[in-house]
C-alpha positions in Angstrom: 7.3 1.0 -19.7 7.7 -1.7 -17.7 6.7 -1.1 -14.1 3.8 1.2 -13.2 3.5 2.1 -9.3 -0.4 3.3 -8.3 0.1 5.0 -5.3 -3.4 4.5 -3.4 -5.2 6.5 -0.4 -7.6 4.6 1.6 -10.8 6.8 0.6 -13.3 6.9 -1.7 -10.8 8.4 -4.5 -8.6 5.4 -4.8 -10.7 3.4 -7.4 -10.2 6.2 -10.0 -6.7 6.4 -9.3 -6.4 2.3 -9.5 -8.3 2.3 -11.9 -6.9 5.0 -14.4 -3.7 3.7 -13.7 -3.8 0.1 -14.1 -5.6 1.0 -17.4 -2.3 2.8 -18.9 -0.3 0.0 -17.3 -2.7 -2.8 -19.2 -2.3 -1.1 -21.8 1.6 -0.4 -22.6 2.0 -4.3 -20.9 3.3 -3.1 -17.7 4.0 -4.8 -14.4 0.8 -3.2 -12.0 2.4 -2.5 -8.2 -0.3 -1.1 -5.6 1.5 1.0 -2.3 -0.7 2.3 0.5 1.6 4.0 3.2 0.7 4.1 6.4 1.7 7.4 8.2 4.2 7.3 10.7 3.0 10.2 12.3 0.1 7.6 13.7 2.8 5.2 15.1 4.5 8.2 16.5 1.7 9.3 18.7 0.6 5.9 19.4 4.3 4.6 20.9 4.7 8.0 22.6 1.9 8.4 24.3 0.0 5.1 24.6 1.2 4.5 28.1 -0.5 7.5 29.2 -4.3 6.1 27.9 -3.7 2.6 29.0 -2.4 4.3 32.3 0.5 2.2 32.2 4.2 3.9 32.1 6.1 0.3 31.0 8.2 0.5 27.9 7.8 -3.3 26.6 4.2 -3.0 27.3 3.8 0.2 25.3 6.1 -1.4 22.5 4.0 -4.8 22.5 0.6 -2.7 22.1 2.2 -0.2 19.4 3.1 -3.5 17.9 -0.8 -5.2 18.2 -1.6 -2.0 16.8 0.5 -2.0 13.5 0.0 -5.2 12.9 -4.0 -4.7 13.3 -3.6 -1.5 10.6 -1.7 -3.4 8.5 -4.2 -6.4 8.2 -6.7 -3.6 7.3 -4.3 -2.1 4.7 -3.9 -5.3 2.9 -7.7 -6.3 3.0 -8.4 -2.6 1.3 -5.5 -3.6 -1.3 -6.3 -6.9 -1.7 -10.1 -5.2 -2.7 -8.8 -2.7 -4.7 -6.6 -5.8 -6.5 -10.0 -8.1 -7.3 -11.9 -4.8 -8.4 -9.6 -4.5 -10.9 -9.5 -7.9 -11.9 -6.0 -9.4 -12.3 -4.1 -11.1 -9.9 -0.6 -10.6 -11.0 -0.8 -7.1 -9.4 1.5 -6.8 -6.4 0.7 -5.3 -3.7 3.1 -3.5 -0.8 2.4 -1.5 2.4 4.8 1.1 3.5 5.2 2.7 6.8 6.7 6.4 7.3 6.0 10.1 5.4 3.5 9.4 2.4 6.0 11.5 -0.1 9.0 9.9 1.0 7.9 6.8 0.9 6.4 6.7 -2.6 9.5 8.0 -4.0 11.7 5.6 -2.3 9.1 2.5 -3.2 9.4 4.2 -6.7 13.1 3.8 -7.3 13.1 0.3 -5.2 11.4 -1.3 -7.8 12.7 0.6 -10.6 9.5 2.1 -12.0 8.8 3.6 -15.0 5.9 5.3 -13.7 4.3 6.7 -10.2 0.5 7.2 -10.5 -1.4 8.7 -7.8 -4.0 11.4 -7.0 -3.9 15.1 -5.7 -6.2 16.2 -4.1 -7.3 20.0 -4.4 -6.3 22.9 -2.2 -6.6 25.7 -1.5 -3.2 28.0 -1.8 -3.0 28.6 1.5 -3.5 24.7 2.3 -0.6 24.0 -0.5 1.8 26.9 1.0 1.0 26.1 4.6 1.1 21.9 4.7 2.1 21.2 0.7 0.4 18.5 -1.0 2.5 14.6 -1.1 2.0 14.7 -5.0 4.2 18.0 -5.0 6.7 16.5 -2.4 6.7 13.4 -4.8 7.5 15.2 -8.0 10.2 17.4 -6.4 11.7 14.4 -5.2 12.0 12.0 -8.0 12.9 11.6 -11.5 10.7 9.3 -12.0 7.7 10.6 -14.3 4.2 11.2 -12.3 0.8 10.7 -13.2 -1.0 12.8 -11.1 -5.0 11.9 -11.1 -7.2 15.4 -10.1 -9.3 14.1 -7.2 -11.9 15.8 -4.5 -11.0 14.8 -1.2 -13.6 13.0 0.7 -13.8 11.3 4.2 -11.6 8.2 4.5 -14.3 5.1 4.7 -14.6 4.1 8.0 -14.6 0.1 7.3 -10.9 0.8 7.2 -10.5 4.3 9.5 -7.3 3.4 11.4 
């Protein structure tokens, strides 16, 4: 293996995920890439119906406050990778944000770089929450043929610092 992709969630379950990861990459000499995607379905409501809190129906206005507002998610994105990074200690990991559905995007950053390996966590659900809304890390391995590492995790409250 030569490329491992980790996959991270900005809560409190992303440092065993990095963690167990980057171990198994470390350890089979393998390139360490960290993705956090930012849901489109935030930018969605945001550019659709901004106008309507600021009070203010103008397209290139709406567009150039969606805009602050990505950028201003973004910078918080990369400051939580650029944590998760030093916490584990190497800087040759890479890091990338990705914008659009969590599932989709993981499988296309997957076969982008031409990974050997997705790691990332599942949280636990109920069957009705996995028949109902699915889980990403079963949208992910239906998707890909890339092999999966799925880390058990229990899902807690995203940390606020970076709540966007």
């Amino acid at each position: 293996m030569k490329k491992i992709l980790i996959a991270l969630e900005m809560d409190a379950t992303s440092k065993r995920v990095a963690e167990t990861g980057y171990i198994l990459a470390k350890s089979m000499k393998a390139e360490v890439n960290l993705l956090h995607v930012i849901s489109n379905k935030v930018y969605n409501f945001s550019k659709q119906e901004l106008s309507h809190f600021v009070g203010n129906s103008n397209e290139s206005d709406s567009a150039r406050i969606h805009s602050d507002n990505m950028d201003s998610q973004t910078i918080k994105v990369q400051a939580f990778l650029d944590e998760s990074k030093q916490l584990l200690g190497d800087g040759s990991i890479k890091t990338l944000i990705k914008e659009g559905n969590f599932g989709d995007e993981i499988v296309n950053t997957g076969k982008e770089l031409e990974a050997d390996l997705i790691v990332m966590g599942a949280h636990s659900q109920s069957s009705f929450e996995n028949t109902v809304l699915g889980s990403v890390a079963e949208k992910v391995l239906l998707k890909t043929s890339i092999p999966i590492l799925i880390i058990p995790t229990e899902k807690h409250k995203v940390i606020e610092v970076y709540d966007y």
